[in-house]
Structures are given as C-alpha cells and as structure tokens.
N, C-alpha and C positions, 0 to 999 in steps of 0.2 A: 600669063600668071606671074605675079610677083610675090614674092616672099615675104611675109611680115616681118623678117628681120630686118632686110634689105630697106624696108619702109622705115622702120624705128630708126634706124643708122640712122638716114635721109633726115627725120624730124630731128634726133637728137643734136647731130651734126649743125642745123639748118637753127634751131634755136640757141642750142649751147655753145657755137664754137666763138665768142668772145665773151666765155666765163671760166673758170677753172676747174668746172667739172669736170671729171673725167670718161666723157661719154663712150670713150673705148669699150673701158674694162665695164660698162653695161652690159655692150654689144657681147663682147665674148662670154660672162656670162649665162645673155639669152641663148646663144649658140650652145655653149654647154651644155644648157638647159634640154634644149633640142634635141641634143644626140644621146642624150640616159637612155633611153629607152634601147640604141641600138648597143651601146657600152652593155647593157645588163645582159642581152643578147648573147653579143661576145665571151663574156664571161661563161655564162650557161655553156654554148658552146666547148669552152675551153673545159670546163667542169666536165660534161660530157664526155667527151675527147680522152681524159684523164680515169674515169672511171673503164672507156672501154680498154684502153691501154693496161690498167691493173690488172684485169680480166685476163686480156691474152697473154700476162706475164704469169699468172697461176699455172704452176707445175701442172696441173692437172685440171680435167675440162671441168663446164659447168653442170652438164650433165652428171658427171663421173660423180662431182662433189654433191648435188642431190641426190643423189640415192644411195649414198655413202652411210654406212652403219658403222658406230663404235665395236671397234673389238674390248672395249678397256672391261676387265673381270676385277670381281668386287672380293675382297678380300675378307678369309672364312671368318678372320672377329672380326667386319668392321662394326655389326651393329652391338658387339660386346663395348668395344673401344668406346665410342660415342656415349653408349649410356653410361660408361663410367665416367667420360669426360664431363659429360654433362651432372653427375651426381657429386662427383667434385666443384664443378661451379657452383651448384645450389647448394652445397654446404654453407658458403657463407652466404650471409646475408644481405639480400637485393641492395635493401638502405636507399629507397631514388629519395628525389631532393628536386623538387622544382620550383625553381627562385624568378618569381617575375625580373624582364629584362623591357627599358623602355625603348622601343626602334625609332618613338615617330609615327608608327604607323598605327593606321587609324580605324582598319578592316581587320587587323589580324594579333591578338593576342601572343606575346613570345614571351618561353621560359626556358631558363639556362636550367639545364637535364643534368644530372648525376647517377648512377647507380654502379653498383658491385658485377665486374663482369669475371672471366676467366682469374683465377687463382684470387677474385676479389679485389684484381685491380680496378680503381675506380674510370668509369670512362664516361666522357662526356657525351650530349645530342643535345639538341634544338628540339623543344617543345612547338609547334605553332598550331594557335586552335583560331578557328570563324570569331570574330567577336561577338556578335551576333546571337550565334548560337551558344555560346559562353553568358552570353545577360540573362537570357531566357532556360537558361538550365536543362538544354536538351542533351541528350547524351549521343557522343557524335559515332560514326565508323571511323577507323584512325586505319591509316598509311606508313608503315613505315620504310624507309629508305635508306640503300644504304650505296654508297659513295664509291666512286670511280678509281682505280692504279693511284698512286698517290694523292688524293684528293684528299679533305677532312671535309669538318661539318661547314665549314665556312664561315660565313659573318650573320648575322643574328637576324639581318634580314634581309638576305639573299638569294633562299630562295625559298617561297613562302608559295607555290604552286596549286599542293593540294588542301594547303586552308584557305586558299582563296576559292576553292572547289567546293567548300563546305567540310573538306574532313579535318580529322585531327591529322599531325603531320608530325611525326619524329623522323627527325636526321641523325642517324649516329657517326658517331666520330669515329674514324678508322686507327687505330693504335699507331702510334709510332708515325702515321702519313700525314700527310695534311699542306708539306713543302713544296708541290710538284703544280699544283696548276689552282688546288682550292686547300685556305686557312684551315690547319688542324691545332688540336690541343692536348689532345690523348698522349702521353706516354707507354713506352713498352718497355717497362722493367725485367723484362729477361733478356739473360744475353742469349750468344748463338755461338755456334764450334764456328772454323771456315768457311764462310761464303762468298756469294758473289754482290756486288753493291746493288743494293734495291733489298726487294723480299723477298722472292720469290725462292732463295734457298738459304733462310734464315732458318737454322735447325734443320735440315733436311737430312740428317742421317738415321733420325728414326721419326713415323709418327708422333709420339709422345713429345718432342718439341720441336716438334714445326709449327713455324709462325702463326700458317693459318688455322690449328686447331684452334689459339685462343680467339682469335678474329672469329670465328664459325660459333667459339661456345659464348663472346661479347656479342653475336649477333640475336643472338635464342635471347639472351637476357633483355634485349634493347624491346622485343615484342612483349614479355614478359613486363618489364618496367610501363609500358605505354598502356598494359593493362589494370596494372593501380590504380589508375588518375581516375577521377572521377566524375571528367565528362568525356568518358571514352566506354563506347558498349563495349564490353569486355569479347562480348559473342563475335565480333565485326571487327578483321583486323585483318588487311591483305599489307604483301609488302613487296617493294620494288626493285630497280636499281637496273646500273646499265653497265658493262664491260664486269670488269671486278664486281662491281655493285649488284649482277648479276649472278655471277658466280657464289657471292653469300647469300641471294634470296633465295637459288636451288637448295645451296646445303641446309637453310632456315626452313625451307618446305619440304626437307625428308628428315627435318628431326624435330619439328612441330607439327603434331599432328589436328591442330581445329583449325586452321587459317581460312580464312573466309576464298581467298586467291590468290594468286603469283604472280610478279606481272617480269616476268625477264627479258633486258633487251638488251642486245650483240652477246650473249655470254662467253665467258673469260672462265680462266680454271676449268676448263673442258677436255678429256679425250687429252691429257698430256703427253702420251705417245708419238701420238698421232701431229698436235700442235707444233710440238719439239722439233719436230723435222719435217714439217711442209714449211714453216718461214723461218727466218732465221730472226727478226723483228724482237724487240724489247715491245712486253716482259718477258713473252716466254723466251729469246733469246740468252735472258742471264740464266736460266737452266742450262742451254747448250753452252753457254760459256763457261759454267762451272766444270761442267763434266769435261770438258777439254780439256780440260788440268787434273780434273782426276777421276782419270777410265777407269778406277779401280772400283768407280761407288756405282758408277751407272747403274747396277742392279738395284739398290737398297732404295739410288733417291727416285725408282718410278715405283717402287714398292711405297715407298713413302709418299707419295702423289697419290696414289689409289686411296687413301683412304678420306682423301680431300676433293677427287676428283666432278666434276659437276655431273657427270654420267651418273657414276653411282650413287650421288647423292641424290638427283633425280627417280631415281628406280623407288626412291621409298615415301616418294611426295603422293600425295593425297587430294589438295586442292588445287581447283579451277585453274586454271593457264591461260593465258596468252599466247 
C-alpha cells in the first residue's frame, strides 16, 4: 500500500520541480489535512481528562453533591419585601419605546428597547422578532433572556437565536455590566457603602440596597415591557438565561406569577451559604473576600443574600421548568 500523499509528493515533485511553485508547503498541508481528525481527538481527550481532574478536586463526592439539599431559610418578610419592591417599581411609569435598528439582516427584525425599571431607571434590551411573522401580523410567543456575570445586551445583532426560532426575543441589559465579556449600555445610578470590586456586594449591608434587588425588580419589568408590543401574545411569555442569567429567571419566576415557562441553565445566586465556602472562585469569591476584611458583617451580608437567594426564590415559582 501506498499512501496518497506519498503519490502527490512523487507527482508534484516530478512535474513542478523546474518551476517556482512551491510544492512543499502543498504537501504539508495535505498532511495537516490528514491528521485533523486525530488533533480533534486529542483535544477531546485532553478536555476529558480536564473535567475528570475537576471532579476529583471537589471538596466533596459526586454522589454527596447529588443528593445534597439546601439548608438556606427564607426570611419571615421576604414576600412583604418584594411586593413592596415591586409596587415601588410600578409606581412609575413603564414608558418602553421601541425604535427600529437596521442590522443588515434580512430574517429577523431588531428594535433598540427602552423602558422604566427599578427606581424608574431607564434600561436598555434588544427587541428581535421573525420577520416573517412580523409581515403577516401573527402574534408571536416571546423569550426573554436575561444575560450572563458581566455580560450586557450586546450588539444589535448578535444574538438573534430565538427569533430565528420563530419567537419574539428580548435581551435585557444588565445595569451597570456589560465590560466583562458582552457590550452593555445600562447605567446604575446608585451608589454603594464599602465593597468588594464587581457586584456581588454592591449594597450588601441591608436588602433594601442591594444591587441585585434592582437587577430582580428591572428584570419583572423587562417581561412586563415585552408584553405591550403588539406582536407578542401577552398569554406566552417564558424566560431564560444562563449562570447569572439564571439566577434572575428564578427570582422572575417566583415574582411573576402567569409565565408560560423557565428555562434555567447552570444557576448562579444559589444556596449562598453553601457556594461561599465550597469554592473560593469569582463571583461568589468577591463575597468571601469582602467578609475577610470585615468579620464584623458576616451575619447581616447572608441575611442579606437570603432575600435574593435562587432557593428561595424558587419556592414561590409556579411555571413549567427545565
């Protein structure tokens, strides 16, 4: 047997070598060519390899961690808290504003989002609807989604997933994030006492301003606003998100009660307790690195987690799951 490289050389060589091509850098690479398949391998491999090693480096087995139940207890106002929270957001006025945006694209209709969220700050998302179903005046199910640890909405047409799915699609913009890995625009005009850099203990001395109350009560508003439009069935409206993104479709699906579904994946803001001291990892590490510096609040900032917590926000969710 001979190799069909071996043969190519042999021709290439055999016609080319009184011209200036350079039939080498052919040869190598068909060779290249050749060996992808064992490189991707490799890789896998090495991936593999990587996730068993994480494995055996968790404090604790994987069994232990499946069967594993939150101890985190829900605090005797949280659902006073909240519905005040939220009766103070709806005081002012939603106000959305949706301004055709042109991408280029030719499948999916985009509109830069506005509306009134926590204290009436105004915050941005991406509108994206089917175009399609937008000519024809059907009224669509709409998705909302909501964005990763630092992330924002991103670019206008970026990621346009589930209007290419046929739904309507709003991405909101995370207050103040948007620097860390996807473009944001949102401002967060309130300040914070002492913390640690990031969010995660922006306000943390009491509920009442912590970060993520307004993030929680801009998120209720962003389903809220995607319900006005009026190629969006108001009755059909499930919402997503992944890591962080997560963690506000819980707290969104225990303080809206009609949501068609919930779609949560890896959740973040979970069992704070519990997170805080099994990894030491950013985000939840800027928590333990706060309290390292000052033992004195430990008590108050998991008191103050509890009321943000994805556990307990969970307990009061109503619709369908993932």
């Amino acid at each position: 047997f001979i190799h069909p490289l071996f043969v190519a050389g042999i021709q290439i060589s055999g016609l080319l070598s009184n011209s200036a091509f350079d039939w080498k850098s052919v040869v190598d690479q068909l060779i290249a060519a050749d060996s992808a398949p064992i490189t991707r391998l490799n890789a896998q491999k090495t991936a593999n390899s990587d996730k068993v090693t994480a494995l055996s480096a968790l404090p604790v087995s994987l069994p232990a961690l499946q069967a594993y139940q939150s101890t985190v207890s829900e605090p005797a106002d949280f659902t006073d808290f909240w519905a005040a929270t939220l009766a103070d957001t709806r005081s002012h006025d939603l106000a959305p504003t949706f301004t055709a945006v042109d991408t280029g694209l030719v499948a999916v209709e985009t509109f830069d989002v506005e509306y009134s969220g926590f204290g009436g700050h105004r915050i941005k998302a991406w509108l994206q609807l089917p175009a399609t179903a937008l000519r024809e005046g059907r009224r669509l199910p709409a998705v909302v989604q909501y964005q990763g640890y630092g992330g924002g909405r991103g670019l206008a047409h970026e990621d346009i997933g589930w209007a290419a799915a046929g739904y309507a699609q709003l991405t909101m913009d995370t207050r103040g994030q948007g620097s860390g890995w996807s473009f944001g625009e949102t401002d967060d005009p309130v300040g914070s006492g002492p913390a640690h850099p990031g969010f995660m203990t922006r306000g943390i001395s009491a509920p009442e301003t912590y970060y993520y109350r307004r993030v929680f009560a801009d998120a209720v508003r962003a389903v809220e606003t995607i319900r006005t439009h009026e190629a969006v069935d108001a009755t059909r409206v499930a919402i997503t998100g992944g890591s962080q993104g997560t963690g506000i479709s819980l707290a969104v699906a225990g303080l809206v009660p009609d949501l068609t579904a919930v779609m949560p994946d890896v959740p973040f803001l979970c069992d704070f307790p519990r997170a805080t001291t099994l990894i030491d990892e950013d985000p939840y590490g800027e928590i333990a690195r706060y309290l390292k510096t000052r033992r004195g609040d430990v008590e108050q900032a998991y008191t103050t987690l509890s009321y943000f917590d994805g556990v307990n926000m969970a307990r009061h969710a109503n619709a369908p799951a993932l």
